[in-house]
mmCIF file of the C-alpha atoms, coordinates in Angstrom:
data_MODEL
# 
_entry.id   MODEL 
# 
loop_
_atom_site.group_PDB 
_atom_site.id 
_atom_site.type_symbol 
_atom_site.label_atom_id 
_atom_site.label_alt_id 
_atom_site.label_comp_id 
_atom_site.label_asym_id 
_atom_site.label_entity_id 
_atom_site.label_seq_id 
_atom_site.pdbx_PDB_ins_code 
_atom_site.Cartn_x 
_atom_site.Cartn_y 
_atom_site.Cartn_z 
_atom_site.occupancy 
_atom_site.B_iso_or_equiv 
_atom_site.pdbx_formal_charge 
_atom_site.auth_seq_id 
_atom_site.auth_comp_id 
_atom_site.auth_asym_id 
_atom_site.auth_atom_id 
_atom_site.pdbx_PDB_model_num 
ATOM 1   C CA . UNK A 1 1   ? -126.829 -110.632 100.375 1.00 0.00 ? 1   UNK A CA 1 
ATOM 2   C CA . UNK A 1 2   ? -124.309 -113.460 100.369 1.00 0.00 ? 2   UNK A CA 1 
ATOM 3   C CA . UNK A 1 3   ? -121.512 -111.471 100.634 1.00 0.00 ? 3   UNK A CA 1 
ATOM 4   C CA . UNK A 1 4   ? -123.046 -109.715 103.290 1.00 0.00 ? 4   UNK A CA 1 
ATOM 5   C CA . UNK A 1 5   ? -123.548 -112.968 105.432 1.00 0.00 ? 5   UNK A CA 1 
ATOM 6   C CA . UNK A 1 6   ? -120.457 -114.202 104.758 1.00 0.00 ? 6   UNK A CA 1 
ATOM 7   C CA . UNK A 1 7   ? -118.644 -111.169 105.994 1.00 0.00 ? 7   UNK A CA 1 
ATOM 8   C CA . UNK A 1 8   ? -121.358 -111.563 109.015 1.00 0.00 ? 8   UNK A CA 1 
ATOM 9   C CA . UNK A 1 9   ? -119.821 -114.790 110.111 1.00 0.00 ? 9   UNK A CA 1 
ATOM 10  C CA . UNK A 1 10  ? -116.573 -113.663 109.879 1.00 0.00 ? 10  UNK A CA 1 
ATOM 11  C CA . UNK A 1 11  ? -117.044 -110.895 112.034 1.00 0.00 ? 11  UNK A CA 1 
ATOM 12  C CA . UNK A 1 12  ? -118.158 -113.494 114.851 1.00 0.00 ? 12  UNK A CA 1 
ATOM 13  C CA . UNK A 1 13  ? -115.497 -115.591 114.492 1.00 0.00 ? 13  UNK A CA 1 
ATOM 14  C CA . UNK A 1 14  ? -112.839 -112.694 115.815 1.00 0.00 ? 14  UNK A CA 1 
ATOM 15  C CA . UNK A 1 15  ? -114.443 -112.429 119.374 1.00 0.00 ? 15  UNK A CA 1 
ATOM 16  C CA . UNK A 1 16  ? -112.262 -114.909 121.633 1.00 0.00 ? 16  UNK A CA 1 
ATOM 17  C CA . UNK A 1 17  ? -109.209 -113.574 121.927 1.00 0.00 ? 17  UNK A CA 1 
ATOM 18  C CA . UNK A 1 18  ? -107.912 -111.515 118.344 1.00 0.00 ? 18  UNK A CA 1 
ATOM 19  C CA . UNK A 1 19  ? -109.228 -110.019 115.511 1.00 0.00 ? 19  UNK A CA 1 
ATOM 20  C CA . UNK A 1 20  ? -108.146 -112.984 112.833 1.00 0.00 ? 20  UNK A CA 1 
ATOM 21  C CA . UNK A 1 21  ? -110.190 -112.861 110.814 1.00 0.00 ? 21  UNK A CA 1 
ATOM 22  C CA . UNK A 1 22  ? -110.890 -109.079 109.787 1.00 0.00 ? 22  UNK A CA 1 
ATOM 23  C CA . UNK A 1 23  ? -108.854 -109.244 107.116 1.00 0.00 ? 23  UNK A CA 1 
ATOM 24  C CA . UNK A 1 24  ? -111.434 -111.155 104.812 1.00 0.00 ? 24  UNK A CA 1 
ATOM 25  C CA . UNK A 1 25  ? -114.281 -108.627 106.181 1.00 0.00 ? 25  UNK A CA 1 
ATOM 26  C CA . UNK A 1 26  ? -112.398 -105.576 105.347 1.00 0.00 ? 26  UNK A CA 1 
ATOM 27  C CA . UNK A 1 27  ? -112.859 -107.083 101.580 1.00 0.00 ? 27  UNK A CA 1 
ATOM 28  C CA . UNK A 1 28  ? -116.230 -106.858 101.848 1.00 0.00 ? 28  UNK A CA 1 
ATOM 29  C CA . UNK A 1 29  ? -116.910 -103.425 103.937 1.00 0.00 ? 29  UNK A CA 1 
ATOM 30  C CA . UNK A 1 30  ? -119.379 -101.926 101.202 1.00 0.00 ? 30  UNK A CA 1 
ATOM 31  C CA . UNK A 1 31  ? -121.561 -105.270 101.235 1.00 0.00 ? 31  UNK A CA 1 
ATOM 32  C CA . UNK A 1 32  ? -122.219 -104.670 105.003 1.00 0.00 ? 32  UNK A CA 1 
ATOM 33  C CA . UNK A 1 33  ? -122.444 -101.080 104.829 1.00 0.00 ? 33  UNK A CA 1 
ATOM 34  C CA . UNK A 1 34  ? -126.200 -101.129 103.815 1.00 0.00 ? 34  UNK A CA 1 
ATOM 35  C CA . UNK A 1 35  ? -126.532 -97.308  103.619 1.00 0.00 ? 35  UNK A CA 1 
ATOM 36  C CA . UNK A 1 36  ? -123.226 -96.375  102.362 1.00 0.00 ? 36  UNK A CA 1 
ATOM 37  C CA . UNK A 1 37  ? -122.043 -93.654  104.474 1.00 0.00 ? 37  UNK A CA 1 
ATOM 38  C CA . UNK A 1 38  ? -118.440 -95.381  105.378 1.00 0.00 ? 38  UNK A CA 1 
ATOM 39  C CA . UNK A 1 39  ? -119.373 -97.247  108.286 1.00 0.00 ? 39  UNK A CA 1 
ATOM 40  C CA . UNK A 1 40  ? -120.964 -99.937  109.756 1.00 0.00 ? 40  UNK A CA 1 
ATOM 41  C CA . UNK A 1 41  ? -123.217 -99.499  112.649 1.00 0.00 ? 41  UNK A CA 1 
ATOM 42  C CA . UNK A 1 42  ? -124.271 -102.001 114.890 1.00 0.00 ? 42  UNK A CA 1 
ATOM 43  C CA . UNK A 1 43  ? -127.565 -102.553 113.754 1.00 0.00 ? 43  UNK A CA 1 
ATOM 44  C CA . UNK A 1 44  ? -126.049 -103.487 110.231 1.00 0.00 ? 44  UNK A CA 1 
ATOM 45  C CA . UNK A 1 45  ? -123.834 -105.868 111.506 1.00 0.00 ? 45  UNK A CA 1 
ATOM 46  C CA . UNK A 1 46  ? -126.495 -107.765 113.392 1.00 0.00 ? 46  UNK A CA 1 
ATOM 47  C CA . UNK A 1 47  ? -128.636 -107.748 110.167 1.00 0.00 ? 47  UNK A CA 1 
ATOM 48  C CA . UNK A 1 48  ? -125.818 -109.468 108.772 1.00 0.00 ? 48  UNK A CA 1 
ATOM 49  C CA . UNK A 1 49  ? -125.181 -111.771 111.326 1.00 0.00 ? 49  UNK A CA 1 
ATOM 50  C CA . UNK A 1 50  ? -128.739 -112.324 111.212 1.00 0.00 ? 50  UNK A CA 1 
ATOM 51  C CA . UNK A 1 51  ? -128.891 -113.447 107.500 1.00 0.00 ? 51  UNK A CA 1 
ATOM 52  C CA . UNK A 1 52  ? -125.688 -115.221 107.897 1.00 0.00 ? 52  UNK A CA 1 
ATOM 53  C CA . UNK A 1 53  ? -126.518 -117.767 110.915 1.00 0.00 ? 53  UNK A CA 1 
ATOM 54  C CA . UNK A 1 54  ? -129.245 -119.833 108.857 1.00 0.00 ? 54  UNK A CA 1 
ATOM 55  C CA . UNK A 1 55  ? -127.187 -120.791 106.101 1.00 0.00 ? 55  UNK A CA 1 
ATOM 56  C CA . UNK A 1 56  ? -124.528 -122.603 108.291 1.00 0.00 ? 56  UNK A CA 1 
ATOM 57  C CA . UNK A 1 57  ? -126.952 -125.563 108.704 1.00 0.00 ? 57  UNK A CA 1 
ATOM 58  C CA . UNK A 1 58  ? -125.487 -127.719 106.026 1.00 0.00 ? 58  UNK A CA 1 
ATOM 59  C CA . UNK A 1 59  ? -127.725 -130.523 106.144 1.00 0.00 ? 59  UNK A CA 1 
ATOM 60  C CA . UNK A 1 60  ? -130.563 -128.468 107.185 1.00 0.00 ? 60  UNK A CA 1 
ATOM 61  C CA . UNK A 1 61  ? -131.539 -130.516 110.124 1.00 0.00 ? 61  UNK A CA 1 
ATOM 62  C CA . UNK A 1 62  ? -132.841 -127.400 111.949 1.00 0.00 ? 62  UNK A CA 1 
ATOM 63  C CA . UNK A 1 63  ? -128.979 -126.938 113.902 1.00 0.00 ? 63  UNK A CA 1 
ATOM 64  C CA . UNK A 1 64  ? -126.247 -125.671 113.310 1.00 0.00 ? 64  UNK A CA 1 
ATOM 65  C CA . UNK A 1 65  ? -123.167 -127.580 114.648 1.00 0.00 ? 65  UNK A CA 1 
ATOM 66  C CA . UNK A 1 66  ? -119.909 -126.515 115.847 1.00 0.00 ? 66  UNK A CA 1 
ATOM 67  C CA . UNK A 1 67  ? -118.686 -129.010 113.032 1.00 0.00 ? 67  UNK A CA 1 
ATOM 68  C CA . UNK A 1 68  ? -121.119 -126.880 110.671 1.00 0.00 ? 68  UNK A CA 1 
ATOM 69  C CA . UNK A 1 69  ? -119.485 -123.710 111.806 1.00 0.00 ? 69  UNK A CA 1 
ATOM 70  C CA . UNK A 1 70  ? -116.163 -125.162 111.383 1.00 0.00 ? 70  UNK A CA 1 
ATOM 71  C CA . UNK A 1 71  ? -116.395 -125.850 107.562 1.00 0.00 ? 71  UNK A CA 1 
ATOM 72  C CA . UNK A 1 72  ? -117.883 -122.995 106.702 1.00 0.00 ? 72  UNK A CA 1 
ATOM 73  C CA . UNK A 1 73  ? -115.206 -120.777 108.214 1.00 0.00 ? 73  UNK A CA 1 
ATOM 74  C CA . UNK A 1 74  ? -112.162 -123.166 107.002 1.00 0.00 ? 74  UNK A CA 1 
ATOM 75  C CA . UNK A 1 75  ? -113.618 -122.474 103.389 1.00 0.00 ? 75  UNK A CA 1 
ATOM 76  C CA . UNK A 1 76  ? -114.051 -118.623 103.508 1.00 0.00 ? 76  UNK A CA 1 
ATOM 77  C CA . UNK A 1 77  ? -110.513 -117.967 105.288 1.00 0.00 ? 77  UNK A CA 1 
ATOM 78  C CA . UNK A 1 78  ? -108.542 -119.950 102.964 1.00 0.00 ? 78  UNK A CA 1 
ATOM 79  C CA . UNK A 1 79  ? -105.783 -120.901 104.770 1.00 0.00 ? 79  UNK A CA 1 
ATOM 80  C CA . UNK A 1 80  ? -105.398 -117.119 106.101 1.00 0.00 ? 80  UNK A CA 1 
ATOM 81  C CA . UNK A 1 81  ? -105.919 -118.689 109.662 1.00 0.00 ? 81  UNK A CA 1 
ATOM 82  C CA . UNK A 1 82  ? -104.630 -121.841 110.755 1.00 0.00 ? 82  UNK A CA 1 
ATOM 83  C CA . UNK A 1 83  ? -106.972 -124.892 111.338 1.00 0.00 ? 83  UNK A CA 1 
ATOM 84  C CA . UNK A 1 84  ? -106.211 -124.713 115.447 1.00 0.00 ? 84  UNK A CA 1 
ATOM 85  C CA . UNK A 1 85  ? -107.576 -121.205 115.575 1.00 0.00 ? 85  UNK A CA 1 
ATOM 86  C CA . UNK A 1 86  ? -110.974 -122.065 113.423 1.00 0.00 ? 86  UNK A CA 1 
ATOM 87  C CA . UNK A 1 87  ? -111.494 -125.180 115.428 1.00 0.00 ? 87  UNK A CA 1 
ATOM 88  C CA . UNK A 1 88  ? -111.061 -122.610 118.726 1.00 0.00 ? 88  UNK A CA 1 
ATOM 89  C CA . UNK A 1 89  ? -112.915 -119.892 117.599 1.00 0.00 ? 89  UNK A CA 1 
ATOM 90  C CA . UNK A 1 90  ? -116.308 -122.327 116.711 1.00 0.00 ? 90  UNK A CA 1 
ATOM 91  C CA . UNK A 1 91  ? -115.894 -124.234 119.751 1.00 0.00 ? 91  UNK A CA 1 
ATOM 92  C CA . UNK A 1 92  ? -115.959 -121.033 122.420 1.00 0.00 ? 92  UNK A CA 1 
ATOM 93  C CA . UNK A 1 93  ? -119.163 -120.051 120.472 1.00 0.00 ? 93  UNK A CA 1 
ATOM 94  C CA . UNK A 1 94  ? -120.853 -122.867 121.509 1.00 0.00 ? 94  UNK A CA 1 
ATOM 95  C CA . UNK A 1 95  ? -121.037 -120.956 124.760 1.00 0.00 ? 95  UNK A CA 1 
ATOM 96  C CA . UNK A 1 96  ? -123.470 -123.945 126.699 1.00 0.00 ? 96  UNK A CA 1 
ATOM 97  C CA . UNK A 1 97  ? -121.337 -126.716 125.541 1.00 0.00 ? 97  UNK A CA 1 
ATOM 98  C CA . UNK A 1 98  ? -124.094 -128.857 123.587 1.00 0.00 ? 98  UNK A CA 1 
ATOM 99  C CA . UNK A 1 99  ? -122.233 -128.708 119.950 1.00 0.00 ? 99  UNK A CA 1 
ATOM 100 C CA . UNK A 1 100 ? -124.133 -126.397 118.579 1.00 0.00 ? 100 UNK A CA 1 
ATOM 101 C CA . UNK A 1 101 ? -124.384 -122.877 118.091 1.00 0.00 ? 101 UNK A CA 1 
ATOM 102 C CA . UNK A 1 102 ? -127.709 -121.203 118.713 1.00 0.00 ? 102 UNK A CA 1 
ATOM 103 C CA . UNK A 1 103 ? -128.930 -118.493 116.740 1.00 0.00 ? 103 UNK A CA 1 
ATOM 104 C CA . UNK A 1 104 ? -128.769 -116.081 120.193 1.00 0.00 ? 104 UNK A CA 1 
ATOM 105 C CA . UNK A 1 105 ? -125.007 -117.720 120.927 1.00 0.00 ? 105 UNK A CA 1 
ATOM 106 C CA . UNK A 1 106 ? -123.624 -116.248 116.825 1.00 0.00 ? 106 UNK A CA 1 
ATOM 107 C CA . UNK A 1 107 ? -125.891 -112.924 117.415 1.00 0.00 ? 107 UNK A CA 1 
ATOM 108 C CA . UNK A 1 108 ? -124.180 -112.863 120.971 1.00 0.00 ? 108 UNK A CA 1 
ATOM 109 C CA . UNK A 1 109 ? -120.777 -113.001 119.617 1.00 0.00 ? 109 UNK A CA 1 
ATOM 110 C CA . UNK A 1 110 ? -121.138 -111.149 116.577 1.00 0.00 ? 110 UNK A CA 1 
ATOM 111 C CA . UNK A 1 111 ? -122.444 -108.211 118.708 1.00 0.00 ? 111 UNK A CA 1 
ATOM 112 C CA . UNK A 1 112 ? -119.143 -108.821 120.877 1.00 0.00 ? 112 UNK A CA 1 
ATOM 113 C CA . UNK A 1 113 ? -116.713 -108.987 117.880 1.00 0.00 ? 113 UNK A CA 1 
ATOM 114 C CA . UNK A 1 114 ? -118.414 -105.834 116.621 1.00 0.00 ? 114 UNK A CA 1 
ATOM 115 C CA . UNK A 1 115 ? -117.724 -103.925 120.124 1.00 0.00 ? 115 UNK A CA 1 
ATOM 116 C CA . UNK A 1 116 ? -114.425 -105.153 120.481 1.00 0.00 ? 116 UNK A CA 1 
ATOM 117 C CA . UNK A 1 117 ? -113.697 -103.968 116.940 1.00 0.00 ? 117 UNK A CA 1 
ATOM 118 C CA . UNK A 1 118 ? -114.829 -100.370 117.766 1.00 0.00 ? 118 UNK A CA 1 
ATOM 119 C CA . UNK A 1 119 ? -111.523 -99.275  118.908 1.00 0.00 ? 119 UNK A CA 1 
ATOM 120 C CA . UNK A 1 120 ? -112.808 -95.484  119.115 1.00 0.00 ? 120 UNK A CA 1 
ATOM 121 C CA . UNK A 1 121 ? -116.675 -96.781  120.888 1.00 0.00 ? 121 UNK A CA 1 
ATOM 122 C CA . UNK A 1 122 ? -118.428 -94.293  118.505 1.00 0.00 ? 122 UNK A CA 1 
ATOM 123 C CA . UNK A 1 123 ? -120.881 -97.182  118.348 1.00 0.00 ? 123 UNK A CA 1 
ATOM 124 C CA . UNK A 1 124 ? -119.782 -98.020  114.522 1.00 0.00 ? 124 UNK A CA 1 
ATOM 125 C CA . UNK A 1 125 ? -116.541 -99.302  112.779 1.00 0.00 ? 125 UNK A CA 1 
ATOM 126 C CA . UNK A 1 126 ? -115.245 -97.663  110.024 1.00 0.00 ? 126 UNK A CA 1 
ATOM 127 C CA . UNK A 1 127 ? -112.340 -99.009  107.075 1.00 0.00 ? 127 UNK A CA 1 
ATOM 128 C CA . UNK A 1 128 ? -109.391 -97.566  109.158 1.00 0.00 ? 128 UNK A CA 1 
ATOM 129 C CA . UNK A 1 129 ? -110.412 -99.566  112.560 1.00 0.00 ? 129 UNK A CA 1 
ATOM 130 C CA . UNK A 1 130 ? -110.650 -102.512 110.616 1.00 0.00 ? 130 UNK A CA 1 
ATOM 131 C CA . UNK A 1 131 ? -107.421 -102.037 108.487 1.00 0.00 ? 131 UNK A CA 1 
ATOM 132 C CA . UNK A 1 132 ? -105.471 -100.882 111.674 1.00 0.00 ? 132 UNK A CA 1 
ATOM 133 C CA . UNK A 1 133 ? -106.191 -104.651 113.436 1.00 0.00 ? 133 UNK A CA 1 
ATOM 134 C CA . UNK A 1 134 ? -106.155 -106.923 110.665 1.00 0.00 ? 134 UNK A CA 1 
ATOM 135 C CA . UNK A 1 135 ? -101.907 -107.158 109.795 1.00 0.00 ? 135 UNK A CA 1 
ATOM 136 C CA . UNK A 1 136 ? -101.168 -107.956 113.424 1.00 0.00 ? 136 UNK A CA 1 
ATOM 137 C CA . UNK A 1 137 ? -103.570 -110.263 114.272 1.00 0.00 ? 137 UNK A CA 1 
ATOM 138 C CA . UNK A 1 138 ? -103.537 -112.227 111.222 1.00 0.00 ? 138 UNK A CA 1 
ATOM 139 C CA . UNK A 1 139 ? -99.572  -112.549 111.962 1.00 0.00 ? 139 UNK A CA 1 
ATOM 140 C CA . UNK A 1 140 ? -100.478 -114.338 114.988 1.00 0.00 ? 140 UNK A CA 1 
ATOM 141 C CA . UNK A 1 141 ? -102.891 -116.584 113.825 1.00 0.00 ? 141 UNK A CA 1 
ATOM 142 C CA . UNK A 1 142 ? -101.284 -117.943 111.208 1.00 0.00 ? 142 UNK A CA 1 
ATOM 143 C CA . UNK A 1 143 ? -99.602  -120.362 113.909 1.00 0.00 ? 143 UNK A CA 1 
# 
């Protein structure tokens, strides 16, 4: 189950403007893949956004920060994204502006990352989609 959040959260943090951080999810493709059949639909990508989102709240005050969101990613991407591109990716979440990110706001993204992703929209994304986006846009986030 962790991997499965953790790839979760990465798959919301691609939705703004590339697909950055894919590369780290397409490591962990069978985690997310609850049933196995080579691909992942969309309802198992919002059970994994799902299980992801309440384990962001570091200091378990009940909200989870854009700060929050910020470490978490800059540990799971290991330098494979630069700092600038984190800090913009967990601040356009925050879609209201009050520094945090609601449970609805990562859902709402992660369901966005996921459609963007589905380069074919046959409603699920398979190993090849993912593989396909991940060189380029890492290249350009590495800025």
């Amino acid at each position: 189950m962790k991997h499965l959040s953790q790839l979760s959260l990465i798959l919301a943090t691609v939705a703004v403007s590339t697909l950055a951080f894919a590369n780290v999810y397409v490591d962990k493709f069978s985690k997310i893949d609850a049933d196995h059949d080579g691909k992942i639909t969309a309802a198992e990508n919002k059970e994994a956004a799902s299980s992801k989102y309440p384990t962001m709240d570091a200091n378990k005050d009940g909200r989870t920060t854009v700060t929050e969101v910020e470490k978490v990613w800059t540990t799971q991407i290991d330098g494979k994204v630069s700092k600038a591109t984190v800090n913009t990716r967990a601040s356009t979440m925050d879609t209201n502006q009050d520094g945090n990110v609601s449970s609805g706001e990562f859902l709402k993204m992660a369901d966005d990352v996921f459609k963007k992703m589905d380069t074919d929209q046959n409603g699920s994304l398979s190993e090849v989609e993912l593989a396909s986006q991940t060189q380029d846009s890492m290249k350009s986030n590495r800025r």
